[in-house]
C-alpha positions in Angstrom: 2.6 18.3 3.5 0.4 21.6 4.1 -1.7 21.3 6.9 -4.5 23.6 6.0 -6.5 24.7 3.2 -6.5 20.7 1.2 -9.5 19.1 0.3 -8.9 15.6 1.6 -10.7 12.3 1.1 -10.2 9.9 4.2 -11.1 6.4 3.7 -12.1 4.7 7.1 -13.3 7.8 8.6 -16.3 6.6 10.7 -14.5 5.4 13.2 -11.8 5.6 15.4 -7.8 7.4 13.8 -9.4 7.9 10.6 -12.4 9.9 12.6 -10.4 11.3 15.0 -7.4 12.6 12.6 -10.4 13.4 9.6 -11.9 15.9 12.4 -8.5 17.5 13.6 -7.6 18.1 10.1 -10.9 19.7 9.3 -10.4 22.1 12.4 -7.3 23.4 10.8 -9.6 24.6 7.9 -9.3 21.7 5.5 -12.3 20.7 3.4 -12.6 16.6 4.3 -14.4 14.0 3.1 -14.8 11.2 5.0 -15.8 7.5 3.4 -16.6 4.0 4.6 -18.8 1.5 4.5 -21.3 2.7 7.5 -23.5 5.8 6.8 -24.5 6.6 10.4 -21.1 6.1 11.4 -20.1 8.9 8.9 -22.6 10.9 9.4 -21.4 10.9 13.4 -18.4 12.2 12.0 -19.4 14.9 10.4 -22.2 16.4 12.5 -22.7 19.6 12.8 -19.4 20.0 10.9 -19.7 22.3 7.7 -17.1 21.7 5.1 -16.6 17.6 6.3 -19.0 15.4 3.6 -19.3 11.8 3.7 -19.4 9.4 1.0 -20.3 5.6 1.2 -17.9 2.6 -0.6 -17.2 -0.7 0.0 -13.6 -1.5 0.5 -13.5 -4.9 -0.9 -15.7 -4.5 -3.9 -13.3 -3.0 -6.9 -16.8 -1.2 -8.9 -17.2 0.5 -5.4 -13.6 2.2 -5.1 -13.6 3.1 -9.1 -17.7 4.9 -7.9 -16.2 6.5 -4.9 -12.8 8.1 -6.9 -15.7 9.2 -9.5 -18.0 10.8 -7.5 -14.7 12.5 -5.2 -13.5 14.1 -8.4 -17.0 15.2 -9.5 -18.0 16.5 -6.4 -14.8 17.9 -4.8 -12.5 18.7 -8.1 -10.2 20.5 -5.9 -8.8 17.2 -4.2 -5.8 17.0 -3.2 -4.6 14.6 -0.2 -5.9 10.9 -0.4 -5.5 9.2 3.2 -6.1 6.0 3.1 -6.5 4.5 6.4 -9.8 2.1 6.2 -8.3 -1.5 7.6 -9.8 -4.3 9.6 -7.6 -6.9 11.5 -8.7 -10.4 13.1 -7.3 -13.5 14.9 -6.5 -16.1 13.0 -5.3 -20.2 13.9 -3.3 -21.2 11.4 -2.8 -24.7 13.2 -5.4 -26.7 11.4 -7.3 -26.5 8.3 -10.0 -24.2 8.5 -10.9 -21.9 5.7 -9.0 -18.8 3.9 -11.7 -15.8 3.9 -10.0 -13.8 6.9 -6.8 -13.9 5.0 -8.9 -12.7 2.1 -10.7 -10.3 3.8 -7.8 -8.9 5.2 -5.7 -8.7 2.4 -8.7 -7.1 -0.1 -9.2 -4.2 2.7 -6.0 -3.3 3.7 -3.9 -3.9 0.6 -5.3 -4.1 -2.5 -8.2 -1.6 -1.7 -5.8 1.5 -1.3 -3.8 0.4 -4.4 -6.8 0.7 -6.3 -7.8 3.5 -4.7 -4.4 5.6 -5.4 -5.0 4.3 -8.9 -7.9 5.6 -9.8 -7.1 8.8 -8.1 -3.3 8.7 -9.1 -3.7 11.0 -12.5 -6.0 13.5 -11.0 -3.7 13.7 -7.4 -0.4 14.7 -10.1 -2.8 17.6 -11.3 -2.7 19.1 -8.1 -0.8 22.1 -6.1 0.7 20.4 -2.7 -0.8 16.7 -3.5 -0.3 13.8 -0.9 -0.9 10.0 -0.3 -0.9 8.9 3.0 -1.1 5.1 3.7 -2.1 3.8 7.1 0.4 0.6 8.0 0.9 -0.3 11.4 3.7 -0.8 13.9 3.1 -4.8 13.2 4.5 -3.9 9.4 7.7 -4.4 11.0 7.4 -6.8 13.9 4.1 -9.3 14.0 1.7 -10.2 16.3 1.4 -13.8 16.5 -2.6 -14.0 16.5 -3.3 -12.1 13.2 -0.9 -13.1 11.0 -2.8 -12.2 7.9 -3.5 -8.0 9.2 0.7 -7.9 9.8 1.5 -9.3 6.4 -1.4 -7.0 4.7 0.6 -3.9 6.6 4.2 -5.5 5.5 3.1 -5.4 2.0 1.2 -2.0 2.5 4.4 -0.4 3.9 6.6 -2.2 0.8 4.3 -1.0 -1.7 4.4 2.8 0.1 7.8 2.9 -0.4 7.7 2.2 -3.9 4.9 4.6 -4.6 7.0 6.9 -2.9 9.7 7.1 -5.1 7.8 6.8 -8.6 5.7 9.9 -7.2 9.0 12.3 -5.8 8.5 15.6 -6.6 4.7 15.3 -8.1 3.0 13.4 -5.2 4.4 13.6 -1.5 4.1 10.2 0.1 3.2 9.8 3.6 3.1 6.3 5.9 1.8 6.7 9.2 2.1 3.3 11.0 0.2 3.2 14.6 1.0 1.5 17.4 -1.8 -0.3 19.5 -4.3 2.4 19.9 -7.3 2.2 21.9 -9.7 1.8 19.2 -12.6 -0.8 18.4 -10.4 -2.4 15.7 -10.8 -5.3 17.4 -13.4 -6.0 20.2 -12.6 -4.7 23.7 -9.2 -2.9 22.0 -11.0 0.8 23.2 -10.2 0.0 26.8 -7.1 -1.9 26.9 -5.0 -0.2 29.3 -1.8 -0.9 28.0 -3.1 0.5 24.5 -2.0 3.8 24.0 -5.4 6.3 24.6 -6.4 7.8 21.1 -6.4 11.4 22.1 -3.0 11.4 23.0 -2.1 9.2 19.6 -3.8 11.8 17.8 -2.2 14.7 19.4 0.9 13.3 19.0 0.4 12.8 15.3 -0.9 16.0 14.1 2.5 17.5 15.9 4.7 15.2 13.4 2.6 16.6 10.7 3.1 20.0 11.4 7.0 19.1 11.3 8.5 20.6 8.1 9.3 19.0 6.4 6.8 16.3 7.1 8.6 13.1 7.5 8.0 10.4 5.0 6.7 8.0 7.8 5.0 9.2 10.7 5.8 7.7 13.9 5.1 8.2 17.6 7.2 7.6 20.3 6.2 4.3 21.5 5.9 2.3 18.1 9.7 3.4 17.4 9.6 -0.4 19.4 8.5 -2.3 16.9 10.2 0.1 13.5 13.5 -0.6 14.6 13.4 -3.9 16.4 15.3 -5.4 13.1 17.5 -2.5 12.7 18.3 -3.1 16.6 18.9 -6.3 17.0 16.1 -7.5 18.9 13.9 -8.6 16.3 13.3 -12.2 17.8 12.7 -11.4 21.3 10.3 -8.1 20.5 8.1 -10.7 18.4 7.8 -12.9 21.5 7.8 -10.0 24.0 4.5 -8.4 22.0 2.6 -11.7 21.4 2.9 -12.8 25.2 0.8 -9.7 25.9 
């Protein structure tokens, strides 16, 4: 993937890696849009920022994501690297009968929102020199976390359905997953200062080194969630699922 000169429309970029990697990208000269629910969130990001925009959509609402692909082709006909990285993850007891709106919730945000989102920019990406998809998963894709069983499976499916897109796309759209390890961000309350979460400025940095790798590699991984990617492939699938859900 080029690092510079794209026109790139990040979903989830009012906060935390989707602000963070949205604003490193636009410092090596790439036009970026940034969308999410929260204006004044966005419009943090992009202060005093020429060339970063934001736009305003609602994740769960399928009008909303058909609006914001609209108004992204109007406005910024030139796009050509969709990142979509807007997610939300909670706790979940699964041990007595309670209701199925987190589950839901989950699954409409981090699944099915960046399928419809690549699908309504899917024909318009295949028009473009150097296109890209990236698709934020998570390092619980591949081993979950006990307490939020609903945001591992919606990253399980997202990774699944990546590699899929990947292959229908080869050699019109390059395909990208980046899957995070625990990062301290406010993805969940009190997550920003978790000592044992890896800090966001050295996540970021670490990222943005993979992605100046050529060729970029198809998933995008930092040392420490390698952990949790290859626990299957390892052998210690069983004990790494108990190991991270003790912490």
């Amino acid at each position: 993937m080029k690092t510079t000169g794209n026109t790139m429309l990040v979903t989830g970029g009012g906060s935390g890696i989707g602000r963070a990697l949205a604003q490193r990208f636009h410092d090596l000269g790439n036009t970026v849009i940034v969308a999410g629910r929260t204006a004044a969130t966005l419009e943090e990001t992009i202060a005093g920022r020429a060339g970063m925009h934001a736009l305003t959509f609602d994740a769960s609402d399928p009008a909303s994501i058909a609006a914001l692909a609209e108004e992204a082709i109007a406005r910024f006909p030139a796009l050509n690297i969709l990142f979509n990285n807007a997610g939300i993850m909670q706790r979940e007891d699964l041990t007595r009968k309670g209701d199925t709106s987190i589950a839901e919730r989950t699954i409409t945000t981090n699944l099915l929102a960046p399928i419809r989102l690549t699908d309504a920019l899917v024909t318009h990406l295949s028009a473009q020199p150097d296109a890209a998809i990236i698709n934020t998963t998570s390092g619980l894709a591949f081993v979950p976390l006990i307490g939020t069983p609903s945001y591992n499976a919606s990253k399980a499916a997202l990774h699944s359905w990546t590699v899929s897109l990947r292959a229908q796309l080869a050699g019109t759209i390059e395909v990208i997953e980046l899957a995070p390890p625990a990062v301290r961000t406010e993805l969940t309350p009190g997550q920003s200062t978790r000592e044992n979460y890896m800090p966001l400025e050295d996540y970021v940095a670490e990222v943005m080194a993979l992605f100046h790798t050529v060729p970029t590699p198809p998933e995008i991984l930092v040392e420490t969630v390698k952990f949790l990617r290859y626990a299957e492939r390892e052998g210690r699938f069983d004990e790494t699922v108990k190991a991270i859900s003790a912490l």
